[in-house]
C-alpha positions in Angstrom: 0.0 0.0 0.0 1.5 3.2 -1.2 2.5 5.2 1.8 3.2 9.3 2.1 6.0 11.2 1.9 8.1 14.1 0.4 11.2 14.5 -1.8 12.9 14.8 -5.1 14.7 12.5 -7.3 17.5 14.5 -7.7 17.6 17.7 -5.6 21.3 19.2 -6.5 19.3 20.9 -9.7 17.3 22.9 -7.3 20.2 25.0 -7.3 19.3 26.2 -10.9 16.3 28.3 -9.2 18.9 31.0 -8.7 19.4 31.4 -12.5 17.3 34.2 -13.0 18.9 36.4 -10.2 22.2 36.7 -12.9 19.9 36.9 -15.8 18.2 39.6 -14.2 22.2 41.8 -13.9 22.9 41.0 -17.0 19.7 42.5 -18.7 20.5 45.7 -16.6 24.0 46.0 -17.2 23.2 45.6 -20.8 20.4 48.0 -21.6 22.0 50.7 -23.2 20.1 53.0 -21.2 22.2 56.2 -21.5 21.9 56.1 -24.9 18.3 55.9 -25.2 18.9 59.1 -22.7 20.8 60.9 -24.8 18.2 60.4 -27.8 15.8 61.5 -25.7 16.9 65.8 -26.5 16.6 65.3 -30.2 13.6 63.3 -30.4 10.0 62.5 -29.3 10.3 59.2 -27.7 7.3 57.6 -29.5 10.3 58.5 -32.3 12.9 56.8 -30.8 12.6 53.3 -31.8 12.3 54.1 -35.5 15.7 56.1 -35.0 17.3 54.0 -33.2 16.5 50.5 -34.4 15.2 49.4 -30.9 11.8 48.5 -29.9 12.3 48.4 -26.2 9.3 47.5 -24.1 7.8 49.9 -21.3 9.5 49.0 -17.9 6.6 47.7 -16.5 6.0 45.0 -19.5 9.5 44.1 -19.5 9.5 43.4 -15.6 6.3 41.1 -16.7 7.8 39.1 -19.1 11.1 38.6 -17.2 8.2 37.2 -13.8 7.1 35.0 -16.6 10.2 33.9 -18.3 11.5 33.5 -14.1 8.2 31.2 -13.2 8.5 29.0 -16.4 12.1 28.6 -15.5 11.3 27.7 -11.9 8.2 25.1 -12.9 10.9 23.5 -15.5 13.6 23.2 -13.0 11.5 21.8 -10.6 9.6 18.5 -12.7 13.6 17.8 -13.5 14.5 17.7 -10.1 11.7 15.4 -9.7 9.0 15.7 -7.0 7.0 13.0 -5.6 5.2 12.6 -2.5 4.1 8.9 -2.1 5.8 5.4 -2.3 5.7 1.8 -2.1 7.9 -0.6 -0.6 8.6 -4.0 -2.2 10.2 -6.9 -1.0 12.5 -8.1 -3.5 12.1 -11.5 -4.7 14.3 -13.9 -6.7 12.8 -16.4 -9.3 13.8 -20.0 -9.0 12.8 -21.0 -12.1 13.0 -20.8 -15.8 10.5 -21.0 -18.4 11.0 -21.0 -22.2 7.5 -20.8 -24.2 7.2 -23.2 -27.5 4.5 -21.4 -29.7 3.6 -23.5 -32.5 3.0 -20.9 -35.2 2.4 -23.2 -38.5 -0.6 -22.6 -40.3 -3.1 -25.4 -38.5 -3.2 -22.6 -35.7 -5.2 -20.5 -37.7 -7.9 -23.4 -37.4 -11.1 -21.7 -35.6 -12.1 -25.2 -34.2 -11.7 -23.0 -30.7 -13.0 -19.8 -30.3 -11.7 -17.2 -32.1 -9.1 -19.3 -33.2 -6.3 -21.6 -31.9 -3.7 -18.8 -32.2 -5.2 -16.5 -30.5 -6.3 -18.6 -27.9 -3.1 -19.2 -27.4 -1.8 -15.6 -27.3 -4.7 -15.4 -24.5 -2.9 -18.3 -22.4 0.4 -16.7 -22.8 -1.3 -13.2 -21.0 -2.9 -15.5 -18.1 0.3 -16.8 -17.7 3.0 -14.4 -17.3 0.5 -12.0 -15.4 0.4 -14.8 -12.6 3.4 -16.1 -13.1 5.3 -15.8 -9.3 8.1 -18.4 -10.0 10.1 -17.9 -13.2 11.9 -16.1 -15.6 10.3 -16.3 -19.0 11.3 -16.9 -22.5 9.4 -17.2 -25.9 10.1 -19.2 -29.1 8.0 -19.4 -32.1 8.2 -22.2 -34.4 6.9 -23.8 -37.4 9.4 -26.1 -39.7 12.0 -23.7 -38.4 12.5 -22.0 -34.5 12.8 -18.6 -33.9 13.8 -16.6 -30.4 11.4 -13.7 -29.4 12.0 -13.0 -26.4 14.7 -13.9 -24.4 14.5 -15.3 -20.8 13.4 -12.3 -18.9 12.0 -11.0 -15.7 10.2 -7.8 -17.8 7.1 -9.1 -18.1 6.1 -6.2 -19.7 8.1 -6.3 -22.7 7.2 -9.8 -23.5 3.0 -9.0 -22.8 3.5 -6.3 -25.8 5.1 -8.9 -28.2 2.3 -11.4 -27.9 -0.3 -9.0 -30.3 2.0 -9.4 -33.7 2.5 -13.1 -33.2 0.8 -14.2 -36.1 1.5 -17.6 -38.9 2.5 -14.9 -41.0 5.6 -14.7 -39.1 7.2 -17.8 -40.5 7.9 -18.8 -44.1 8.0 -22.1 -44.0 4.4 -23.9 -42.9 5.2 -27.0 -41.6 5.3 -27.8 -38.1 8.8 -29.7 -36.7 9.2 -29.3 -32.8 13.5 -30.5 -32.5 14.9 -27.4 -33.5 13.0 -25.3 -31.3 13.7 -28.1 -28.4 17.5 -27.3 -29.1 17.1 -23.5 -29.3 15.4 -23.5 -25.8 18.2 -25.8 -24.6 20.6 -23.7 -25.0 18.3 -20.5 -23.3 18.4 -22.8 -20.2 22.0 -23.6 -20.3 23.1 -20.2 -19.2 20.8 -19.8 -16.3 21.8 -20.6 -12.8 22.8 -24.2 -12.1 20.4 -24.3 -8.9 17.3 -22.8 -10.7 14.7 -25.4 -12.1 14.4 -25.7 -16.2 10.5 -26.1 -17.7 9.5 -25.5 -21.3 5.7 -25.0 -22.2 5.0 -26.5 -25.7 1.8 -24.5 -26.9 0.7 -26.4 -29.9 -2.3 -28.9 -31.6 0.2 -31.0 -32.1 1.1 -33.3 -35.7 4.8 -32.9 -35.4 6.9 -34.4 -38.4 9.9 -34.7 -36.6 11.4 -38.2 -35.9 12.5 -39.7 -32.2 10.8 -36.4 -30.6 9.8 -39.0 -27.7 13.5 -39.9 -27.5 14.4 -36.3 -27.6 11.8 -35.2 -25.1 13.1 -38.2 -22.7 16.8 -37.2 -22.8 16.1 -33.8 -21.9 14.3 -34.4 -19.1 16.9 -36.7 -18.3 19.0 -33.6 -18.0 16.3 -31.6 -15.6 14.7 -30.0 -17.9 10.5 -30.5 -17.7 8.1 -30.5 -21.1 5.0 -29.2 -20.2 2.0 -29.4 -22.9 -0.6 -26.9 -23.4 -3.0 -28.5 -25.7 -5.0 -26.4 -28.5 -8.2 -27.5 -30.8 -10.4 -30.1 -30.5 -10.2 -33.7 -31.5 -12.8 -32.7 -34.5 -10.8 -30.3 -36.0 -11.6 -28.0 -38.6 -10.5 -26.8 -41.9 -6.7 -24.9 -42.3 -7.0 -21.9 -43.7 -4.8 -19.9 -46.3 -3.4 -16.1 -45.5 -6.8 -15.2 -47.8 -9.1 -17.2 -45.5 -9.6 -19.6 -48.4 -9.1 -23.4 -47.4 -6.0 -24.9 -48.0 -6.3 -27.6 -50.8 -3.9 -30.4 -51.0 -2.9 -31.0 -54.3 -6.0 -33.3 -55.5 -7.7 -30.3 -54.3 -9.2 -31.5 -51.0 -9.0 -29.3 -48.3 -6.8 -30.4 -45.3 -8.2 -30.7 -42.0 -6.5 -30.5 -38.7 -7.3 -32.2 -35.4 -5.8 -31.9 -32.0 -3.3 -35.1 -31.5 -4.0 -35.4 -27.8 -3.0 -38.8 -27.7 0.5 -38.1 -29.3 0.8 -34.6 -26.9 0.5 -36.7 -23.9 2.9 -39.0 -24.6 4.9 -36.4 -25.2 4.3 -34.7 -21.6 4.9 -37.8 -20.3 8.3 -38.2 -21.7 8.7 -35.2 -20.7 8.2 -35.3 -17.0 5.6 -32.6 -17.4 1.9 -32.1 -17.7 -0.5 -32.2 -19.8 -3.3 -29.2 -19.8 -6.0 -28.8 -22.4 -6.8 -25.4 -23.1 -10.2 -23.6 -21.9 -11.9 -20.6 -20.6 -11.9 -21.1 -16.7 -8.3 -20.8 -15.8 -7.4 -23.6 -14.7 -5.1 -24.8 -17.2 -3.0 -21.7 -16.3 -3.0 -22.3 -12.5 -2.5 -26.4 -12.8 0.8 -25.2 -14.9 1.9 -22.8 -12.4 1.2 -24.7 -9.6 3.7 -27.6 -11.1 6.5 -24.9 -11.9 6.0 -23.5 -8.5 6.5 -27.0 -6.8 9.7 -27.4 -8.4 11.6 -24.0 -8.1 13.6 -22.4 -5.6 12.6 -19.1 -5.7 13.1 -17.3 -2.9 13.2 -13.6 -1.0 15.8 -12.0 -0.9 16.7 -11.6 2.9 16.5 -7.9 4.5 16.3 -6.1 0.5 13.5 -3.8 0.2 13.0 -1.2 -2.6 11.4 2.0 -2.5 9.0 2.7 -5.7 8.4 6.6 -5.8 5.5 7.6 -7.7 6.3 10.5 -9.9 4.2 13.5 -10.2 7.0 15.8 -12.2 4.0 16.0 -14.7 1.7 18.7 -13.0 4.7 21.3 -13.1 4.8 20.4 -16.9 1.3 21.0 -17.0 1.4 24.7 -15.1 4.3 25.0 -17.3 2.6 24.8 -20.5 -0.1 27.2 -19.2 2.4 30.2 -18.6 3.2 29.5 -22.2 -0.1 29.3 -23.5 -0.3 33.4 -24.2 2.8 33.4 -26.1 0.4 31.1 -28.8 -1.8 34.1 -29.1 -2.8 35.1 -32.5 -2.8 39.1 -32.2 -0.2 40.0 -29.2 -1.6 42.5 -26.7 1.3 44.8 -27.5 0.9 45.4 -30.8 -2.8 45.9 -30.2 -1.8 49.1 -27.7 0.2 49.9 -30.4 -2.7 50.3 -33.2 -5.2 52.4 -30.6 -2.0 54.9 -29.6 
């Protein structure tokens, strides 16, 4: 709970408040005042500026501008130094685990056999998922016939949340769907994590993998530590694979193919694996059996006695009174020059 308080990020700039006390001699040093004064015998002053060149401002409107030119200054200097007034502390927490995300990405995802489609339902998961995730770093791959990083084993989860919106079958050029090469790619994510934290990959998929010895493959990583979880997409019905157009996809006698969830072959798979098995749905608790297995595994752990502060920043309203002072400088017809039409 955020509690109150008073300070600024960086203080030392406060000193730049006195700027407008030199500003201020300088102007007066510089006026060329005696000058003007000298003028002044040979000519009407209402004269003077077309004589002289100069247009200088009554004192009074002078002193005005240089109050506003001082205030802007002072509401600038002071959202840099950076004001806020209320905080959080957080205990800092280490994650035990990590998780590398196999998103299958060839073109049976596009099947609508699940509502709105298998893809997307899978972009969904992968929301549910890091926003509760507790208990691991987290990496993504995309693959179809060939496996693609993108996004590295992080703690931002952030950054990986905005990715998930452009992940698409588009993505990939070739349409078939081989799982090894993404299963090496994601080994070698997990080799240069900490020896002591626990290794889990989530294979996001329908299944109908060409690849040969993937049970044998699956096995000998988890041989290694490294658990193959299966989050299962589609139904066992299926439904037609659709082209980039929307059209079916023919084979070449022209029939359209149709793709159906190979539950049987993913949990085998899982089970090699020394993972689970989840089917995809609605409620949630896919997402929470998946965590819940991660959790029981890792070693995450607090981080003894290290607390951090998080300041809420409120630089912003001095911008905002800043822009205000400035908001008459934006006016079409000047006030000045409109004094100077009437005289």
């Amino acid at each position: 709970m955020p509690e109150a308080g008073f300070q600024f990020a960086h203080p030392w700039l406060l000193l730049l408040l006195l700027a407008p006390l030199p500003v201020w001699l300088w102007l007066r040093l510089t006026t060329p005042q005696a000058l003007a004064d000298r003028y002044r015998d040979y000519a009407d002053a209402r004269l003077l500026p077309f004589l002289t060149g100069r247009h200088d401002l009554p004192p009074r409107q002078q002193w005005r501008r240089f109050l506003a030119w001082s205030a802007l200054w002072a509401l600038l200097v002071t959202a840099i130094a950076g004001p806020r007034w209320d905080y959080r502390d957080v205990q800092l927490f280490r994650p035990g685990s990590d998780l590398v995300i196999l998103l299958d990405l060839s073109r049976s995802m596009d099947v609508d056999d699940v509502s709105p489609s298998r893809l997307a339902r899978a972009r969904q998961e992968i929301q549910d998922l890091v926003e509760q995730n507790r208990y691991a770093r987290v990496g993504l791959i995309g693959f179809a016939t060939l496996a693609h990083i993108i996004a590295p084993l992080t703690e931002d989860d952030n950054s990986l949340l905005a990715l998930l919106p452009a992940l698409s079958t588009d993505l990939v050029e070739f349409k078939g769907s081989r799982l090894t090469e993404a299963l090496q790619r994601a080994e070698q994510m997990l080799a240069g994590q900490p020896a002591d934290s626990s290794k889990h990959l989530l294979l996001i998929t329908d299944g109908d993998f060409a690849d040969e010895n993937l049970e044998e493959t699956v096995r000998g990583m988890a041989e290694e530590g490294v658990h193959l979880h299966i989050l299962a997409m589609g139904t066992e019905k299926g439904g037609l694979v659709p082209q980039s157009d929307r059209t079916p996809l023919r084979q070449r006698d022209g029939t359209p193919v149709m793709s159906a969830l190979d539950e049987a072959g993913l949990k085998k798979l899982a089970e090699a694996g020394n993972g689970i098995y989840q089917h995809a749905d609605y409620r949630g608790d896919d997402t929470e059996a998946l965590l819940d297995s991660i959790g029981k595994t890792s070693n995450a752990e607090v981080v003894a006695n290290q607390i951090t502060r998080i300041w809420n920043e409120r630089y912003f309203w001095l911008v905002g009174l800043a822009m205000l002072v400035l908001l008459p400088m934006y006016r079409r017809f000047p006030r000045v020059f409109a004094n100077e039409e009437t005289a």
